[in-house]
N, C-alpha and C positions, 0 to 999 in steps of 0.2 A: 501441662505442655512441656515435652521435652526438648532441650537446648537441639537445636538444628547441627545437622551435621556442618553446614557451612561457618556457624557462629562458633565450633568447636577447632574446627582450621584457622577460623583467626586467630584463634586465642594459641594455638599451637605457634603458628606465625610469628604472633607477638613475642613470645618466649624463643623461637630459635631468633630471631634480632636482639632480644638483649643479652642470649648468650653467645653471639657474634659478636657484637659489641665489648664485651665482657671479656674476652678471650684475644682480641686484638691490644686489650688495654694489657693483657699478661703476657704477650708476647709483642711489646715494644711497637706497634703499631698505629697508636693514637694514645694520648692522653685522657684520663680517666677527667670526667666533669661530674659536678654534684648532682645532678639531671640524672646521669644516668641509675644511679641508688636512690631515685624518690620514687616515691609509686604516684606520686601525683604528674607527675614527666613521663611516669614509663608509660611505654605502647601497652601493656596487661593492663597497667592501673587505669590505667585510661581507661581501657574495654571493660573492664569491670562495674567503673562507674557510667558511663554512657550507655550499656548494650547490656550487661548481664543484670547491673542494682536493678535499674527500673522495669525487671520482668520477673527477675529472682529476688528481688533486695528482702525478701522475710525472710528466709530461706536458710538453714544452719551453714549450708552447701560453703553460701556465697562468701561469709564471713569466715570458713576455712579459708577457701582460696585468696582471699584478702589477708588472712595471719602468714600463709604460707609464702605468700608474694613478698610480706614482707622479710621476712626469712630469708627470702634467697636475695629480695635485695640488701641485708645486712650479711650476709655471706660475703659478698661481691664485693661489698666493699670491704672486709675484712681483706679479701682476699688478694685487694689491691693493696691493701697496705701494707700487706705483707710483702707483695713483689715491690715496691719504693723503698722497700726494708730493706731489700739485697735477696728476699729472701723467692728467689724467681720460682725456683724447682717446687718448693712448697706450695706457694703460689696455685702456679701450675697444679697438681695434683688436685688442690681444693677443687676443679672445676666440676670434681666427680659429685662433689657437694651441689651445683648447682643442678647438674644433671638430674641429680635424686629428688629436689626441691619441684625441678617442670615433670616429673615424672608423677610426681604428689597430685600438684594442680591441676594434670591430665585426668587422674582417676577422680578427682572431687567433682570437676566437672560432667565427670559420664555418668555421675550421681542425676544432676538434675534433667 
């Protein structure tokens, strides 16, 4: 059974709000909360374990996108620390990282 086109747009979903989220926090727009770098808070984490474990959960797929998720959310908060550092522009830049990490999880996903 392969993942539904519609379960593949949530999951796209979920990842462009934490990288809204994510990007608001680097450009002075809201303050960064520990929520948003847990995968157990995040909208992906969440879908993972409610929608993708209990169809996929044997699956090599599934436990990529779950090392990967967490990746980009250890990115994210690197990345935040870095902007509270002064270090804005760098910051900034990293997003390209985060980018590269939903573009990861995108194709793990078109696996299953």
């Amino acid at each position: 059974m392969a993942l539904s086109s519609f379960d593949f747009q949530q999951a796209r979903v979920k990842q462009v709000l934490f990288k809204s989220r994510l990007r608001s926090v680097l450009y002075g727009v809201r303050e960064a909360d520990a929520a948003l770098f847990s995968a157990a808070d995040s909208p992906l984490g969440q879908w993972l374990q409610t929608v993708l474990k209990p169809s996929y959960g044997g699956r090599a797929e599934v436990r990529e996108a779950e090392r990967l998720l967490q990746q980009q959310l250890r990115t994210g908060q690197e990345l935040t620390t870095r902007y509270q550092r002064g270090h804005i522009e760098e910051a900034r830049a990293g997003l390209d990282q985060i980018n590269a990490f939903a573009d990861q999880i995108d194709a793990v996903l078109l696996c299953l």
